[in-house]
C-alpha positions in Angstrom: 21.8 -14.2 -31.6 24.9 -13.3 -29.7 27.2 -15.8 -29.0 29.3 -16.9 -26.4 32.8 -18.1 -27.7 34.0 -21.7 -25.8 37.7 -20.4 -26.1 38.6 -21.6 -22.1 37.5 -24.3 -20.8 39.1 -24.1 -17.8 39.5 -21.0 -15.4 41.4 -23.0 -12.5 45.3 -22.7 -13.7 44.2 -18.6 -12.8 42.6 -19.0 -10.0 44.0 -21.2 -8.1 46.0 -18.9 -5.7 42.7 -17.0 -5.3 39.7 -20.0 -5.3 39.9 -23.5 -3.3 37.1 -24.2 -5.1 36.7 -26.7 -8.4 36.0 -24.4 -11.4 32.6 -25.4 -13.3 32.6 -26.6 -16.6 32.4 -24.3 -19.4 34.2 -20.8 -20.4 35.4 -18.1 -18.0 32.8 -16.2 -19.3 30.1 -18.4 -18.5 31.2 -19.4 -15.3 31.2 -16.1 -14.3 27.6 -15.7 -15.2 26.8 -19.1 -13.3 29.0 -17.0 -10.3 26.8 -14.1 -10.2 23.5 -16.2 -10.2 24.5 -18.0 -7.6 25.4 -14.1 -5.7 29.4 -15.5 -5.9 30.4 -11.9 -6.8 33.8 -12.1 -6.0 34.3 -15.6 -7.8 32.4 -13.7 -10.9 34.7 -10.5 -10.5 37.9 -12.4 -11.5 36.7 -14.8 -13.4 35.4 -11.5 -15.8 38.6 -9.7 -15.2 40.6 -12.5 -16.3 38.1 -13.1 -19.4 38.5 -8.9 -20.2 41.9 -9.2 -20.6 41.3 -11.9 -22.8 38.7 -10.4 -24.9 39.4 -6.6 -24.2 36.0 -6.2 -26.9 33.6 -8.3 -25.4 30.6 -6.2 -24.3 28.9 -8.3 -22.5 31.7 -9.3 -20.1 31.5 -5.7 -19.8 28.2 -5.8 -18.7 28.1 -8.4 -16.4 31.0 -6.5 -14.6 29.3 -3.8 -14.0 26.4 -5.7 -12.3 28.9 -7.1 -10.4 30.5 -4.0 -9.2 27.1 -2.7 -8.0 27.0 -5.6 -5.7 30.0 -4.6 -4.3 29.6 -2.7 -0.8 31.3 1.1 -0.7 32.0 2.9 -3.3 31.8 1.2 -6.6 28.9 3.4 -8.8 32.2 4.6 -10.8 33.7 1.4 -11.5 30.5 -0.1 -12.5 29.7 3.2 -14.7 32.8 2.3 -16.2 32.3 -0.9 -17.9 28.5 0.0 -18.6 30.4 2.5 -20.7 32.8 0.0 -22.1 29.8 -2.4 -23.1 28.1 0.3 -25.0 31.7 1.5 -26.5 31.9 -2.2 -28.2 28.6 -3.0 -29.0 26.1 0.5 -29.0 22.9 -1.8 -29.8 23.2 -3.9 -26.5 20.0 -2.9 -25.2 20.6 -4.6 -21.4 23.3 -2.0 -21.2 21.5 1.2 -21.4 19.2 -0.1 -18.9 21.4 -1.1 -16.5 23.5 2.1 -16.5 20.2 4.2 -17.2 19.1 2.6 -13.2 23.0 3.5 -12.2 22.8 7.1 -13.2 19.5 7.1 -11.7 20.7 6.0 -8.3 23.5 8.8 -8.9 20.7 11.2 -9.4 22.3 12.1 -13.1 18.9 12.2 -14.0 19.0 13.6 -18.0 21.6 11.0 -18.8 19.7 8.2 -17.0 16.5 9.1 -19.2 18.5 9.3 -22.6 19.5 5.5 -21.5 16.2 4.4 -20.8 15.1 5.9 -24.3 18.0 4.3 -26.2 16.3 1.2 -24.5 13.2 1.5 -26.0 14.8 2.8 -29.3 17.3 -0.4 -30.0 16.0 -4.0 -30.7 16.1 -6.8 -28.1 19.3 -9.9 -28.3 17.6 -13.1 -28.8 18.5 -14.5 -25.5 16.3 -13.8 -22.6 18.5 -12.6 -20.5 16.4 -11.5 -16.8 16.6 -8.6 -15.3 15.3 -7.8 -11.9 12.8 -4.8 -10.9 13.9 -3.1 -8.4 10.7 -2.1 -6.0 11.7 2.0 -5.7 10.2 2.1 -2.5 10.8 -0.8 -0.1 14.1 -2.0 -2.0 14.9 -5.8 -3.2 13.6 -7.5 -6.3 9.8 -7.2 -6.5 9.5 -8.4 -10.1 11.7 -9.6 -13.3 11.3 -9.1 -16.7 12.9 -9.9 -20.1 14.4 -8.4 -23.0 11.8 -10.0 -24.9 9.2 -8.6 -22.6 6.9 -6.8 -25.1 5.8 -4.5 -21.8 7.6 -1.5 -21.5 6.2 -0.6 -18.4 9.3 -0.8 -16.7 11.2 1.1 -18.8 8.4 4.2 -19.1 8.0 4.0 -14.8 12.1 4.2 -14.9 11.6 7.5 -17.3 9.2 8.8 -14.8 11.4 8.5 -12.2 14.1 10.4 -14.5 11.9 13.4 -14.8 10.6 13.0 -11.5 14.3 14.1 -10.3 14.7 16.3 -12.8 11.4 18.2 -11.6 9.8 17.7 -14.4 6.3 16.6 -12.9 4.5 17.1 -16.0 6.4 15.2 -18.6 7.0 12.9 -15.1 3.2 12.1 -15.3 3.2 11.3 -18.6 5.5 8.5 -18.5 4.0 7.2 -15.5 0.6 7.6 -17.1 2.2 4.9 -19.8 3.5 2.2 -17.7 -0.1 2.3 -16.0 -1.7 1.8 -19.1 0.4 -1.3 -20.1 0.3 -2.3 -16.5 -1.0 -1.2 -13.2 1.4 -1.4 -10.3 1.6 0.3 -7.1 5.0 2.0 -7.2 3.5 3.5 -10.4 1.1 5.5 -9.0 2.7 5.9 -5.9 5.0 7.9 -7.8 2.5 9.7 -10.4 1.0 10.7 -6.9 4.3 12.4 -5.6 4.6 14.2 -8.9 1.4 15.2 -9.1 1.5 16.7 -5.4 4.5 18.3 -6.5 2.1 20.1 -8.4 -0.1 20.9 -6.1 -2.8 18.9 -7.1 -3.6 17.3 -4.0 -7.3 15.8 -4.9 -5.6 13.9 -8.0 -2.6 13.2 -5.7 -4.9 11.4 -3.3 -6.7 9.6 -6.0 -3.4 8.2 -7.4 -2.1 7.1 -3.6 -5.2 5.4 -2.9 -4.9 3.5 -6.2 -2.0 2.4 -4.9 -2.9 1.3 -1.6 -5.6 -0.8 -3.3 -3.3 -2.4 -5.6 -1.0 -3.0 -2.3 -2.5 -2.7 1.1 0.9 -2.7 2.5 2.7 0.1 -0.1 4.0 2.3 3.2 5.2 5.4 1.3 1.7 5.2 -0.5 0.6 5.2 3.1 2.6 8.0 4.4 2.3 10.3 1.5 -1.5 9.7 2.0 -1.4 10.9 5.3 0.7 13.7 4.0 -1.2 15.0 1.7 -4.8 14.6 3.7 -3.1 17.1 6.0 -3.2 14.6 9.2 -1.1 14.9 12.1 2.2 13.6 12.3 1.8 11.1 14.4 -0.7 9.3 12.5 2.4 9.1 10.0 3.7 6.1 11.8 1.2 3.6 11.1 2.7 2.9 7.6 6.4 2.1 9.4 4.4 0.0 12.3 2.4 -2.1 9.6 5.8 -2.7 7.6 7.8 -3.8 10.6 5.2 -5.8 11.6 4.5 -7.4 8.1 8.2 -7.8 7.1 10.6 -8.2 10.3 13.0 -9.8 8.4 13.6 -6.7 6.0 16.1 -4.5 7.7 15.0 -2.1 5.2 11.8 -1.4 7.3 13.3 -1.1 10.4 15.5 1.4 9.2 12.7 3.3 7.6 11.1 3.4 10.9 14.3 4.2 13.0 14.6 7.3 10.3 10.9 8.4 11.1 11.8 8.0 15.1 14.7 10.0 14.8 12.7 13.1 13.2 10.6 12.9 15.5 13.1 13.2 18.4 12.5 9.9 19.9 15.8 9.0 19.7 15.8 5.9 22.0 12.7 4.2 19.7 15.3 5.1 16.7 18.1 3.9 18.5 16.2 0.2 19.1 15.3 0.0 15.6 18.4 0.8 13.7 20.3 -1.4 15.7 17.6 -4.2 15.0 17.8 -3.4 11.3 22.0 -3.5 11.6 21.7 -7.1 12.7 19.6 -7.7 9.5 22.1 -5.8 7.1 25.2 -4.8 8.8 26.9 -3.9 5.6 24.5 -0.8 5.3 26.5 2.9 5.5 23.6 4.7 5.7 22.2 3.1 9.3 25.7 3.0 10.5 25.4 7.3 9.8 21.9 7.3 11.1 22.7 5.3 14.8 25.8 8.0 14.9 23.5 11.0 14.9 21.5 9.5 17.2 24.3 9.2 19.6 25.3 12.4 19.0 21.8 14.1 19.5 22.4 12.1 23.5 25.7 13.4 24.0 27.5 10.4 23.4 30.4 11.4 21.0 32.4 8.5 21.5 29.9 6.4 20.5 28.4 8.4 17.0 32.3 8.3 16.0 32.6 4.4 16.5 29.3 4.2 14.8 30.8 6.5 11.9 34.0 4.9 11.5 32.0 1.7 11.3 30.4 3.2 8.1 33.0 4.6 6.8 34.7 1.5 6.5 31.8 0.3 4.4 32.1 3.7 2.3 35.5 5.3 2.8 34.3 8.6 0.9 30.6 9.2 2.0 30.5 13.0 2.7 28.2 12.5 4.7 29.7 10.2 7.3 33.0 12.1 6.8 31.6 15.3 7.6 29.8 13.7 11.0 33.1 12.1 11.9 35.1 15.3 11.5 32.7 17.4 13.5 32.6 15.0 16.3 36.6 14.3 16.8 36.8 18.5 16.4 34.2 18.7 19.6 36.4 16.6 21.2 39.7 18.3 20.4 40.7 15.8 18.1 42.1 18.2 15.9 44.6 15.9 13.8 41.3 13.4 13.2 39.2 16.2 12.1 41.7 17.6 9.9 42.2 14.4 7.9 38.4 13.6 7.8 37.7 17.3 6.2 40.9 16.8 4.2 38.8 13.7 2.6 36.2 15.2 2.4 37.2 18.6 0.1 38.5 15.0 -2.0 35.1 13.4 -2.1 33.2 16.2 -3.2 35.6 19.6 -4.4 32.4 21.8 -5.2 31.2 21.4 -1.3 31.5 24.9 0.9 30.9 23.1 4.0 34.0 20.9 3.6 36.3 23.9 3.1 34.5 25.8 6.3 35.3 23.0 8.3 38.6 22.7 7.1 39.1 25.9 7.8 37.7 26.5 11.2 40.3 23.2 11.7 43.3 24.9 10.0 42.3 28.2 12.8 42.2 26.1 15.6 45.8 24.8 14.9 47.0 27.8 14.6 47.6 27.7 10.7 45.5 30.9 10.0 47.3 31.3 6.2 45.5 28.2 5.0 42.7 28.6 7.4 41.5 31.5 5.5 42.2 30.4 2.1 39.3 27.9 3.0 37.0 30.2 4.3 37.9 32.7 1.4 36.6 29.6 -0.7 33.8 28.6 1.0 32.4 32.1 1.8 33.0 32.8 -2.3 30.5 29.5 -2.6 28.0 31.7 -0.5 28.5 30.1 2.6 27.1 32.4 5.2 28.9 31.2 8.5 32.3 31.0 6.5 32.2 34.6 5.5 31.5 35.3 9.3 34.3 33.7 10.1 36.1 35.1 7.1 35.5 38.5 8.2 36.7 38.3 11.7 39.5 36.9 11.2 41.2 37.1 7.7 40.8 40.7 7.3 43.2 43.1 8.6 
């Protein structure tokens, strides 16, 4: 069993500049965890940095950091990839580690590292303590289920392999996998993935089969739903019963409503998407992603001053999405806001160095101010990427 050492029993003589708060009885360590159960992710976030630095080789602390990072709005998949590394560097058999940086990488879309985590999983043999862990449902968000290390299915852990190979377009070992975690238990989200795989494939009668399993396991699964209607070839509009039945069953999940809001926007009924993303920012207003979504929807009507409040107002909540970056630098160059642009596409080349458009945008920038040296040094770069429109512009103007 792995034990916890009662070394401090008192946290307060740190944290007193920080907490107004009485400190719990027990160990830093364990007050942390009692922090993070009761969602006090900042109160657990110094209490664990003070315990690191006390015990710079305790794994778990290391672990429980890292959850705690990935509750942390912007940014934060790094830090948190950090000190899942840490744990495994000091203790390589703690199994809740691999798992919890094998569902990191997975969110990061490092797909063959997640699935070598979630086989190390598998591989290594369970701590004594049953510590939870929370199942993420993959396709409405939140916790739809919890399981233990102790758990003897390993359901969850062969769906979270599917979903590995499923990114890495692997459909047939994808299948496999979650072929297993049906076996040991049918769920939903485990065909409604074996169905996406398998339509990957082509194989639309078995894809249909598997997303009508679904939909009988859960009525109210609304990407079973909508990849139903996909795959039965039906017309678009039909596609929107799924998001109607989901707002309608959860209005309290700004999830849906920003689901919905999505679908709206594709469609090019932009004030129906407007209405619900700004419902489902009352819900969750720490979200980047609906912040970027109400943002192009200003944009599509015109209203630039309003997509680059809404994409500042993201950015704050993620400082280096490239996405929202990019958005925000096009909209202050279309309204001669050349300085803005030029430090958004400055931070953007920063976020992401291998992306052409952020160079091209740079240096259409860098042309309009008249600084046509560096101008075409970006272009050079992003035209050598293959960017069409940059070797356009490339041509025209950087060649004598």
């Amino acid at each position: 069993m792995r034990t916890i050492c009662l070394l401090l029993w008192l946290f307060s003589f740190f944290l007193a500049p920080i907490f107004a708060q009485e400190i719990s009885e027990g160990n830093g360590l364990e007050q942390a965890i009692s922090a993070i159960e009761k969602k006090d992710f900042e109160s657990a976030f110094f209490l664990l940095d003070q315990w690191i630095k006390d015990h710079p080789t305790d794994a778990l602390a290391y672990w429980y950091q890292g959850q705690v990072y990935e509750n942390f709005s912007g940014l934060n998949e790094p830090f948190a990839l950090e000190n899942y590394n840490q744990a495994i560097l000091h203790d390589p058999e703690l199994a809740s580690a691999y798992f919890s940086r094998g569902r990191l990488l997975l969110k990061m879309e490092r797909f063959g590292e997640a699935a070598e985590d979630f086989k190390a999983y598998l591989r290594l043999p369970k701590g004594e303590t049953s510590q939870i862990i929370y199942k993420k449902n993959a396709t409405e968000g939140g916790v739809s289920g919890v399981f233990t290390e102790q758990t003897e299915n390993k359901a969850p852990i062969f769906y979270h392999l599917g979903l590995s190979y499923l990114g890495m377009k692997n459909y047939e070992k994808a299948i496999d996998f979650f072929n297993q975690a049906i076996q040991l238990k049918p769920e939903a989200d485990y065909f409604a993935e074996k169905g996406l795989a398998l339509w990957n494939l082509h194989k639309n009668e078995d894809a249909e089969k598997a997303f009508i399993q679904a939909l009988a396991l859960n009525p109210e699964h609304f990407l079973a739903k909508e990849r139903l209607a996909q795959v039965q070839g039906k017309d678009l509009d039909q596609l929107q019963e799924p998001y109607d039945l989901a707002v309608k069953n959860k209005p309290n999940d700004p999830l849906v409503w920003k689901k919905r809001g999505f679908y709206f926007l594709n469609q090019g009924n932009l004030t129906q998407a407007g209405e619900d993303l700004k419902i489902s920012l009352e819900l969750d207003s720490q979200d980047p992603e609906t912040w970027y979504y109400l943002g192009t929807v200003a944009k599509k009507q015109g209203n630039l001053e309003a997509a680059e409040n809404y994409f500042s107002e993201g950015l704050f909540m993620d400082e280096r999405n490239p996405e929202l970056l990019l958005s925000r630098g096009q909209i202050r160059y279309q309204q001669e806001n050349l300085e803005g642009a030029m430090a958004d596409f400055i931070q953007l080349v920063a976020a992401d160095p291998s992306l052409p458009t952020a160079y091209y945008h740079r240096g259409i920038t860098l042309l309009r101010m008249n600084r046509q040296s560096e101008a075409c040094q970006n272009l050079k770069l992003a035209s050598d990427w293959g960017m069409e429109e940059a070797r356009i512009v490339f041509e025209k103007t950087c060649k004598d």
